[in-house]
Each structure stands twice: as structure tokens, then as C-alpha cells.
GUMARVEX-891656 format. One record per residue: residue in three letters; x, y, z of N, C-alpha, C in turn. Coordinates in nm, 3 decimals. Example, Ala and Ser with C-alpha at 12.3 -4.5 7.8 and 13.67 -1.06 7.14 Angstrom:
<tormis>
   rest       nxx       nyy       nzz      caxx      cayy      cazz       cxx       cyy       czz
    ALA     1.319    -0.569     0.780     1.230    -0.450     0.780     1.320    -0.330     0.780
    SER     1.285    -0.225     0.708     1.367    -0.106     0.714     1.290     0.003     0.787
</tormis>
This chain:
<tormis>
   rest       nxx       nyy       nzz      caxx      cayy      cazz       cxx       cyy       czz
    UNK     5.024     0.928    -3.611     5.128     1.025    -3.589     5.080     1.167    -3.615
    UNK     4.963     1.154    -3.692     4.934     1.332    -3.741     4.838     1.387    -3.661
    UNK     4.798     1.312    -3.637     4.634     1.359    -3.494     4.775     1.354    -3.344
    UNK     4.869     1.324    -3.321     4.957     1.329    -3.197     5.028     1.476    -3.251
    UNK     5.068     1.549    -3.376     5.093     1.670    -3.413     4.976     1.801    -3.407
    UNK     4.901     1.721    -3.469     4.745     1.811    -3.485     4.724     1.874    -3.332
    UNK     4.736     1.768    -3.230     4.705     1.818    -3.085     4.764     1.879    -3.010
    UNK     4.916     1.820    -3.020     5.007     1.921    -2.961     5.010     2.090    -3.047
    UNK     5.061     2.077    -3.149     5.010     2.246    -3.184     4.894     2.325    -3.135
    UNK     4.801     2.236    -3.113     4.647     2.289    -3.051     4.636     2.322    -2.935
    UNK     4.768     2.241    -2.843     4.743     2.303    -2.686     4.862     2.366    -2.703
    UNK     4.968     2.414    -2.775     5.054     2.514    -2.789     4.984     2.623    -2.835
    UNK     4.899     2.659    -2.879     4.801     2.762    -2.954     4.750     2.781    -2.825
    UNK     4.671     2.742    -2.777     4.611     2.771    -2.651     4.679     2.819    -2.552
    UNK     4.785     2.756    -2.503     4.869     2.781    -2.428     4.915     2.915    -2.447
    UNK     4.967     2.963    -2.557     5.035     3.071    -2.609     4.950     3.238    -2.599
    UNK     4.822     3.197    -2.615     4.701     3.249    -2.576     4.721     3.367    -2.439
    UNK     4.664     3.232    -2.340     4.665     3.275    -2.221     4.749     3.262    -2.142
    UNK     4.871     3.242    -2.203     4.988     3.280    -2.138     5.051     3.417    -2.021
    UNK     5.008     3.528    -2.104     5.021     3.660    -2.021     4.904     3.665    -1.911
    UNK     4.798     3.633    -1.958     4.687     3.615    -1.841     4.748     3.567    -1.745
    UNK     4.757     3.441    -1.742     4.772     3.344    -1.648     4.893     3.372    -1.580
    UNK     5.009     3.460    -1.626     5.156     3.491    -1.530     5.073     3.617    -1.451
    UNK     5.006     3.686    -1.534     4.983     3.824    -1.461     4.904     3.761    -1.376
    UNK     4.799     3.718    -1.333     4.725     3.657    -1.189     4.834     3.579    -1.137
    UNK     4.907     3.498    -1.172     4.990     3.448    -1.052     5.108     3.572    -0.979
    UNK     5.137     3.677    -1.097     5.217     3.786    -1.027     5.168     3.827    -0.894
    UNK     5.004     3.825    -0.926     4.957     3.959    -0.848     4.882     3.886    -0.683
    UNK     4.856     3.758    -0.721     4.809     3.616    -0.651     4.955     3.637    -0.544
    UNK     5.046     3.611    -0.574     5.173     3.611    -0.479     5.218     3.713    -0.416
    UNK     5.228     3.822    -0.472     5.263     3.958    -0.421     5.134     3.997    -0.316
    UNK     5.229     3.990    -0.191     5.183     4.013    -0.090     5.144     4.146    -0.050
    UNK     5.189     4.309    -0.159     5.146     4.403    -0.123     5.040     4.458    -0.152
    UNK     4.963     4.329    -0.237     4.836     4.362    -0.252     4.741     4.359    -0.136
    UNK     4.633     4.412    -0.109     4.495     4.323    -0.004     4.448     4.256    -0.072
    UNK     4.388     4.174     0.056     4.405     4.013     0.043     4.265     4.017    -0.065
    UNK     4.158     4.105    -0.077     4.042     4.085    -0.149     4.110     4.104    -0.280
    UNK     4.195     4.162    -0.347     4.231     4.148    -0.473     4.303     4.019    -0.490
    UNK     4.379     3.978    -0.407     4.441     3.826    -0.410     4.324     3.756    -0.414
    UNK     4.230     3.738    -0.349     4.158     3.646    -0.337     4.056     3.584    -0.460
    UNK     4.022     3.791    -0.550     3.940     3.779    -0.689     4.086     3.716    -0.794
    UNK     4.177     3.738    -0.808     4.298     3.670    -0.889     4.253     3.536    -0.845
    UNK     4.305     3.452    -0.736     4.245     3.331    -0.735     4.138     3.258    -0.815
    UNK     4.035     3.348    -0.768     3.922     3.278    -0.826     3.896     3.273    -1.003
    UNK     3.961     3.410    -1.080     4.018     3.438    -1.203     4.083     3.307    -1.244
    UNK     4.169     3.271    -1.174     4.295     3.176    -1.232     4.226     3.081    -1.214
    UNK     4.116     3.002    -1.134     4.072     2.866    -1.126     3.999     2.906    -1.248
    UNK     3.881     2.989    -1.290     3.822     3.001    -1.404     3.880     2.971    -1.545
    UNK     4.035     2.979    -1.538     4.077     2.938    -1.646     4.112     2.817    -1.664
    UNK     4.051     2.803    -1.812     4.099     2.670    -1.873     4.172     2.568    -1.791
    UNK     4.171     2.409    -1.752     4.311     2.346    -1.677     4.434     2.315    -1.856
    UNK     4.355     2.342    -1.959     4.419     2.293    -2.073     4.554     2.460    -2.110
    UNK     4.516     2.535    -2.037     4.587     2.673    -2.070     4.690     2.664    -1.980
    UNK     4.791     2.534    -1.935     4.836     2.511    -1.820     4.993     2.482    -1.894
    UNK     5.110     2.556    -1.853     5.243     2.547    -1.906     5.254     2.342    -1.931
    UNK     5.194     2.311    -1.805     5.286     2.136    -1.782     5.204     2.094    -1.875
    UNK     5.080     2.115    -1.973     5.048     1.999    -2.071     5.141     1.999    -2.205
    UNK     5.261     2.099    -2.205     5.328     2.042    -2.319     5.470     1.965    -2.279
    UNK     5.447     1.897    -2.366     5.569     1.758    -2.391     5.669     1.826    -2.501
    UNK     5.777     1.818    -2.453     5.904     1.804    -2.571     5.905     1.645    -2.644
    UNK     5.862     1.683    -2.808     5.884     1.605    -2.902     5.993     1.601    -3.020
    UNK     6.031     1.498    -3.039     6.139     1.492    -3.145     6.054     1.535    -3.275
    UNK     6.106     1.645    -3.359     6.115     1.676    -3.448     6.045     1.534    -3.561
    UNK     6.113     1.470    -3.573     6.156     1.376    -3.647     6.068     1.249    -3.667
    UNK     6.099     1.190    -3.546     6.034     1.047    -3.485     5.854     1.094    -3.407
    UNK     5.853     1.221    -3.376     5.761     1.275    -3.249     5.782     1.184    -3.155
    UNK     5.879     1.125    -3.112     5.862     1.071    -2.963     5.923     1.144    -2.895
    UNK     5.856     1.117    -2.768     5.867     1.197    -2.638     5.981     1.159    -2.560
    UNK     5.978     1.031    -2.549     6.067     0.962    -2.464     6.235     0.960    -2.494
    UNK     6.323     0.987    -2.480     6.451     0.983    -2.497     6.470     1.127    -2.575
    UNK     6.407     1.267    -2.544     6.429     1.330    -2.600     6.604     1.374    -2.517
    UNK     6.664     1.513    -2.606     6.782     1.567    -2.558     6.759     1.697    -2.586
    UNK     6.715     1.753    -2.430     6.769     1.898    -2.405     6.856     2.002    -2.540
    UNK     6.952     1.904    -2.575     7.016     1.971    -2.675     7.011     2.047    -2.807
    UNK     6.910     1.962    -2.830     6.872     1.985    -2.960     6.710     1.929    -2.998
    UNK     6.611     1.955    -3.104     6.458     1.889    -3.078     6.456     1.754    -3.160
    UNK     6.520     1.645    -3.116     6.592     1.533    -3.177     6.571     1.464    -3.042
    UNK     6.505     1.355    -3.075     6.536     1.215    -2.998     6.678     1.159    -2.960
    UNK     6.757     1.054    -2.858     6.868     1.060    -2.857     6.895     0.998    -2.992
    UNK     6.815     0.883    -3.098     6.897     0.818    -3.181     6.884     0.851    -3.291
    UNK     6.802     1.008    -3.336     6.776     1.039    -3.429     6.945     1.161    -3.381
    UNK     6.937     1.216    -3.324     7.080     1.325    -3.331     7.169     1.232    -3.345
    UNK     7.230     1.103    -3.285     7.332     1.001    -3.290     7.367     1.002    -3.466
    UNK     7.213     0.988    -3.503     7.251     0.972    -3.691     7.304     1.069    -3.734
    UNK     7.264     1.197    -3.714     7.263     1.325    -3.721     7.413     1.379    -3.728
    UNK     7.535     1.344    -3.591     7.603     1.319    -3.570     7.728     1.271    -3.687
    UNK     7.675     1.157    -3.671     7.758     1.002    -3.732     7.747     1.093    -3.884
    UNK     7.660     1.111    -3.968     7.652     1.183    -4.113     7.744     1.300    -4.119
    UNK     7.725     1.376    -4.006     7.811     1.516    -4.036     7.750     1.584    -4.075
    UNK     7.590     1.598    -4.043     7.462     1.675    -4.088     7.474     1.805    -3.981
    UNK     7.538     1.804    -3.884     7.524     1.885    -3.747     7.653     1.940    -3.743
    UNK     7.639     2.046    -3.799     7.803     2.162    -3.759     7.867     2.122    -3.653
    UNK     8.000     2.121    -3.647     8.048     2.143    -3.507     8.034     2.013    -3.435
    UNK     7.994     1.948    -3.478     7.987     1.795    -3.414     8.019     1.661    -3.458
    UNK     8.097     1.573    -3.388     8.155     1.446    -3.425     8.124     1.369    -3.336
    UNK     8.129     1.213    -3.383     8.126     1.143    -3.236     8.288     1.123    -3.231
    UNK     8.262     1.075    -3.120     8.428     1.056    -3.058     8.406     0.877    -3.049
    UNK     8.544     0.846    -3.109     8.540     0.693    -2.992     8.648     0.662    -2.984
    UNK     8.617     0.617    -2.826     8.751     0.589    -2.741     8.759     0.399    -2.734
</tormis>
């Protein structure tokens, strides 16, 4: 579980990095009022970078559990770790309902 934390922070670090790089070449890559030889050196810029400096290698993880799978948009909680969350009255503003 701690080497699956250790890594994700590590490509969030990275990521976080070359973040402005990597929007500013795609700004300037798309914008068509450039000539095409400055589009073309952006291109070749942006393949040079890292594929690990790439927004899609991070995963939303539960807080809690770190699993990936059944996370909720809502909150950084797995669905059955917020359900507990819930059910306790640990979470302002929230109850379960049952019908």
C-alpha cells in the first residue's frame, strides 16, 4: 500500500512540474495564428517531453482504502468508505435516507 502512495505522489510531483510547459506548447501547437514553423518546433518540444509528465497518468484514490475503483466524484472517499462516513455522522450536512 505505501510503494502504491510513494508513486502516485511521484508522478503528481512531476506532473505538477511540467504542467505550465506542457499547456503552453499545446496553446501555441493549436493556435493557428502562428506559422506553421513555430507550430511545428512546439510539436517536436512536446514529443521531447517526458510521456510520464502526462495529465491521464493520475488516478483518483480513496483517501482511506487507496483504491481506485468505486471512487465518488464527491468527495476523496471510496463509495463504502463515505457510506460509513455517512451512517456515523462524521460528514456535516449529511444523512442517509431510507425509504
Amino acid at each position: 500500500m505505501k510503494k502504491i502512495l510513494v508513486k502516485d505522489k511521484k508522478i503528481r510531483k512531476k506532473i505538477k512540474i511540467l504542467e505550465k510547459k506542457r499547456f503552453i506548447l499545446k496553446s501555441i501547437q493549436n493556435n493557428s495564428k502562428f506559422c506553421n514553423l513555430v507550430r511545428l518546433n512546439t510539436f517536436y518540444k512536446l514529443s521531447s517531453l517526458p510521456v510520464s509528465s502526462s495529465k491521464s497518468l493520475i488516478s483518483n484514490r480513496c483517501v482511506e482504502t487507496i483504491n481506485k475503483k468505486k471512487f465518488t466524484g464527491l468527495a476523496n472517499f471510496s463509495r463504502i468508505v463515505f457510506l460509513k462516513l455517512v451512517k456515523n455522522g462524521s460528514l456535516y450536512g449529511m444523512q442517509k435516507y431510507y425509504w
